[in-house]
Legacy VTK file of the C-alpha trace (Angstrom):
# vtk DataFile Version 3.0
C-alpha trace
ASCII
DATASET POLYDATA
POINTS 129 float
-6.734 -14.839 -10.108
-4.445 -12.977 -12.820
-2.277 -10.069 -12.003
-3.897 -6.844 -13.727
-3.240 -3.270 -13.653
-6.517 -2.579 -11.200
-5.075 -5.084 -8.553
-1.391 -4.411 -8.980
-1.481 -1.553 -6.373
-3.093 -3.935 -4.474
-0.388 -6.257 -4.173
2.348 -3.608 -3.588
0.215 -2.109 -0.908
0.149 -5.200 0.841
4.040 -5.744 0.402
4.811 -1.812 1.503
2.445 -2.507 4.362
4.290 -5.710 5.494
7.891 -3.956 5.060
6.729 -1.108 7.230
5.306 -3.422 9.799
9.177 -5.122 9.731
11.187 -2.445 9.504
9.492 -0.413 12.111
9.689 -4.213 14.504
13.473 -4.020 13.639
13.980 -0.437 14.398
12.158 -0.926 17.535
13.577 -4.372 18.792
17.357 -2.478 17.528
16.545 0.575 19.892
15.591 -1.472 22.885
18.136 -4.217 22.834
21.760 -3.956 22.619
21.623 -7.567 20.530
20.756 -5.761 16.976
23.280 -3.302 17.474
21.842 -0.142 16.278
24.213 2.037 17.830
22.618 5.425 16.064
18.461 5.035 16.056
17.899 8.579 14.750
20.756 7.772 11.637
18.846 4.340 11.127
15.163 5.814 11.024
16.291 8.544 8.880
17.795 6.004 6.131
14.416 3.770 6.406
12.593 7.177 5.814
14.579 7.841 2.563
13.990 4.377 1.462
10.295 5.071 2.361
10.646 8.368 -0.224
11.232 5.801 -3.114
8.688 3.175 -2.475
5.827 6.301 -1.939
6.834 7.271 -5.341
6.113 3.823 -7.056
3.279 3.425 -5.066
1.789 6.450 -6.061
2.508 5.757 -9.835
0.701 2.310 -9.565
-2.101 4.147 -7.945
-2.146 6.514 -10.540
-2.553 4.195 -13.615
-4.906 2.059 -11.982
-7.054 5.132 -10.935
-7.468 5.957 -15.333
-8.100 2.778 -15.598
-10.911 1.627 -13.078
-13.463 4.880 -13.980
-16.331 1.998 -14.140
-15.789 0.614 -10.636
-16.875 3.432 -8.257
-14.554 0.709 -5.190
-11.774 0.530 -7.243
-12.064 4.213 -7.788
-12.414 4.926 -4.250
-9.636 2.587 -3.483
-7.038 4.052 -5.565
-8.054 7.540 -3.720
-7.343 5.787 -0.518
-4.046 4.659 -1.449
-2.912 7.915 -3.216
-3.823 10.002 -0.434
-2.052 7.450 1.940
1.196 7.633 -0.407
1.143 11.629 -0.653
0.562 11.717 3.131
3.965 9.009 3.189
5.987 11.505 0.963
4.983 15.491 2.544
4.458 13.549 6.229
6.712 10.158 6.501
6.722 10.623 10.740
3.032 10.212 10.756
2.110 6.485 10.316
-0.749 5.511 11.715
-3.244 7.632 8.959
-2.087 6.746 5.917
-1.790 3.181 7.393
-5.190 2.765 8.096
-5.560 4.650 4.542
-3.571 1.701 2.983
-5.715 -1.443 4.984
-8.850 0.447 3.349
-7.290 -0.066 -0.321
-6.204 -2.914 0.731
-9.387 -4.570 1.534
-12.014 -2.353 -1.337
-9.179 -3.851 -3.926
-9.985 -7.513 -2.563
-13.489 -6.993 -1.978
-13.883 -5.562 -5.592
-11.684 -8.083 -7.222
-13.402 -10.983 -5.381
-16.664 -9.587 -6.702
-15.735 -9.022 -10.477
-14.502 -12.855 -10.593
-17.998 -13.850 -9.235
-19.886 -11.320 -11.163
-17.740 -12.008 -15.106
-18.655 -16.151 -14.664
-22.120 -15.563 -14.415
-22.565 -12.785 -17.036
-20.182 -15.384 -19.758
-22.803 -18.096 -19.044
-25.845 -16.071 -19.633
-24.339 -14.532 -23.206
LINES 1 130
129 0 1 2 3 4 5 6 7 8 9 10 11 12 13 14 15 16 17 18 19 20 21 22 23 24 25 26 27 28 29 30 31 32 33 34 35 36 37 38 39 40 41 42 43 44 45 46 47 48 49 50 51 52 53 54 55 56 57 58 59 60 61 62 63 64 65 66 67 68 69 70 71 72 73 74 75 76 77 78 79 80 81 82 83 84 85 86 87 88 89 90 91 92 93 94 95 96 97 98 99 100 101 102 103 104 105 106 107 108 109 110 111 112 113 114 115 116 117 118 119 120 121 122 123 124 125 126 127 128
């Protein structure tokens, strides 16, 4: 399967998803054993959430340009919505987590499901022309 601009945010959702999942674990595991040593949990959730600012912002973009592009593919369409409003709700909201989460596993999976489905659908329609 090639890399386009409709599965791109895909991909990045996937890897923002993953980094929040292990930064979050690290935070955690830091706060409740001494072994990490995060001596200052507030100073080390803040910094996350100012790395968090960045990512929302690419995120977003990638959303963006995949949302102009995909105005054939209602799921793609609905996908990119997913992920923009789970991006905007990162950036105005980044202490609420679980919503835009689930937000980003529904992009996540309409992306797959509708890229799955265009590589099934494009080998059939090239045989018939």
């Amino acid at each position: 399967m090639k890399i386009s601009l409709l599965k791109l945010p895909g991909l990045y959702d996937t890897l923002f998803v993953l980094f929040l999942l292990l930064s979050f674990a690290v935070l955690g595991l830091g706060h409740l054993s001494p072994l990490f040593h995060v001596n200052n949990y507030l100073t080390a959730r803040t910094t996350l959430l100012g790395h968090l600012a960045i990512f929302t912002w690419i995120g977003l973009g990638l959303h963006l340009i995949s949302y102009l592009r995909a105005f054939r593919i209602p799921a793609m369409l609905l996908a990119n919505i997913a992920g923009i409003g789970a991006f905007l709700i990162f950036w105005l909201l980044p202490s609420v987590v679980l919503v835009p989460l689930i937000l980003l596993v529904c992009a996540i999976l309409l992306t797959q499901k509708t890229a799955k489905h265009k590589a099934q659908v494009q080998p059939t329609n090239r045989s018939e022309a």
